[in-house]
C-alpha positions as CSV (number, residue, x, y, z in Angstrom):
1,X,103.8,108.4,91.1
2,X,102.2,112.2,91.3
3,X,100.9,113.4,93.8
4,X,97.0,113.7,93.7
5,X,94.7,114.9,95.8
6,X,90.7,113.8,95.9
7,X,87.7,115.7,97.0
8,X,84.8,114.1,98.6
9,X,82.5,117.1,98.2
10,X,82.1,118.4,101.5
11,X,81.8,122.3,101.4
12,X,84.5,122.0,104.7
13,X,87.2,121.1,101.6
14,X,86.6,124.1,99.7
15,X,85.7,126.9,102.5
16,X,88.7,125.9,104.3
17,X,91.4,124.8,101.7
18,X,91.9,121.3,101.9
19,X,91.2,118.2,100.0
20,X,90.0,114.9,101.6
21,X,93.0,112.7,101.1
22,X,96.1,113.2,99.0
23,X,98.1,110.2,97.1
24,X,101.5,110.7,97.2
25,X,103.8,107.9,96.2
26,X,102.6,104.7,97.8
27,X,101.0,106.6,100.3
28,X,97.6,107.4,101.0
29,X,97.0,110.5,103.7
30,X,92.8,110.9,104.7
31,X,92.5,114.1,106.2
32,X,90.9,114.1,109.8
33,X,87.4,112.6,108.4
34,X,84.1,113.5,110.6
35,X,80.3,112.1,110.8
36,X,78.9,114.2,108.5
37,X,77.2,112.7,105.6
38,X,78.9,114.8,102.7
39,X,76.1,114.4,100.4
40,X,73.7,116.5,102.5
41,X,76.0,118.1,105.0
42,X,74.1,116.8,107.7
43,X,74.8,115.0,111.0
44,X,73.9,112.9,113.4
45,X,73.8,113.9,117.0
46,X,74.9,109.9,118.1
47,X,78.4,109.6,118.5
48,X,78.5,105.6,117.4
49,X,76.6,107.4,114.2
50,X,79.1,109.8,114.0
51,X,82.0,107.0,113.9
52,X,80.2,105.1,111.2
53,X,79.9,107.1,108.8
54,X,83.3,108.9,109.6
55,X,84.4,105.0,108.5
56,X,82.0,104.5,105.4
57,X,84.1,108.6,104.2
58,X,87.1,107.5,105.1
59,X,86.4,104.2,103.1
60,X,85.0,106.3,99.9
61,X,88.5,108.8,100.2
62,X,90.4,105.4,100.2
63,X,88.5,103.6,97.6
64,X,88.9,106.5,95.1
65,X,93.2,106.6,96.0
66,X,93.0,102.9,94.9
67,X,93.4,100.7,98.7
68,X,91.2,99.9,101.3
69,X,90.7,100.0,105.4
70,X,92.8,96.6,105.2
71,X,95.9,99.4,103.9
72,X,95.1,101.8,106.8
73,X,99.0,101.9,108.8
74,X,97.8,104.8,111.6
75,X,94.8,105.4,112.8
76,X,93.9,109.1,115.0
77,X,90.7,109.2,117.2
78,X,89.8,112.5,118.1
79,X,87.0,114.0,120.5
80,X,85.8,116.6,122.3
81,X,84.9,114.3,125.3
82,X,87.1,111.6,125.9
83,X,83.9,109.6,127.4
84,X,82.5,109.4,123.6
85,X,84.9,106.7,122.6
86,X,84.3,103.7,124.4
87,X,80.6,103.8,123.1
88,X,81.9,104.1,119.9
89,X,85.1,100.8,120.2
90,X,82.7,98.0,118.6
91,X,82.1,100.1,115.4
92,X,86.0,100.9,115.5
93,X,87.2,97.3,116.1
94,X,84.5,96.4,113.3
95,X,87.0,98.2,110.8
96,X,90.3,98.1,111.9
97,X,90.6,94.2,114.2
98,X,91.9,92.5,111.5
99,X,94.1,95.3,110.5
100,X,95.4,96.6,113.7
101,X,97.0,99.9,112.7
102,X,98.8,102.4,115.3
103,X,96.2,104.3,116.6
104,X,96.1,107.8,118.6
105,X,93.3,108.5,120.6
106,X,93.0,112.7,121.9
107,X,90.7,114.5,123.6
108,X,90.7,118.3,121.6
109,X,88.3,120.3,120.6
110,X,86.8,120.2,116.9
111,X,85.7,123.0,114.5
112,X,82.0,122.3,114.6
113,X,79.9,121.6,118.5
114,X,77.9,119.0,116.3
115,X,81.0,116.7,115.7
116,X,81.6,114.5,118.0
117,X,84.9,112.8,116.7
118,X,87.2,112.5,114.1
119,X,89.3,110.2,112.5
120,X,92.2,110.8,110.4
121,X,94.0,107.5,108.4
122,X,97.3,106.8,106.5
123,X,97.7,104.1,104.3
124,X,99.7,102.4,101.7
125,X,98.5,101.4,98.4
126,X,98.6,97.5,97.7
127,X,101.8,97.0,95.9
């Protein structure tokens, strides 16, 4: 299989150089994924917000590469304030409980003082 990479249309992808996940072999890599809504590049100032919809790109990046969240293998949290992420574990386990993937949470700095996490996903396609 080629690899391919796939765009979600955030103007982050193209300023910076980067595309949103890339398909290479049976493996699926989602690039660390934040809250904005990439249709209007806006955000919300709620971290739990945040999480959502960093889920609902993530899920649109996997979608397109042909799996789902049930193929997600390693999961990364990160946030500026290690405080955010409890608030945000019932939207998390929402996603991933059934899956249980290795996950990663770090406290880091981000590019943008609006984002308030991250998330970043590997999969496998189905076979």
């Amino acid at each position: 299989m080629a690899r391919r990479t796939i765009l979600s249309g955030s103007t982050f992808e193209e300023q910076i150089g980067y595309a949103r996940a890339v398909v290479d072999g049976g493996r699926v890599y989602v690039s660390g994924t934040t809250g904005f809504d990439y249709s209007t590049m806006t955000i919300s100032d709620d971290v739990v917000e945040q999480a959502a919809q960093c889920l609902r790109n993530i899920e649109a990046a996997l979608t397109e590469a042909g799996c789902t969240l049930a193929d997600v293998v390693r999961v990364r949290y990160l946030l500026p304030s290690r405080a955010d992420f409890e608030p945000c574990w019932p939207v998390l386990r929402k996603a991933f409980a059934d899956v249980r993937p290795a996950a990663t949470m770090l406290e880091c700095g981000l590019a943008d003082p609006r984002m308030k996490i991250e998330i970043e996903v590997d999969a496998h396609l189905p076979a």
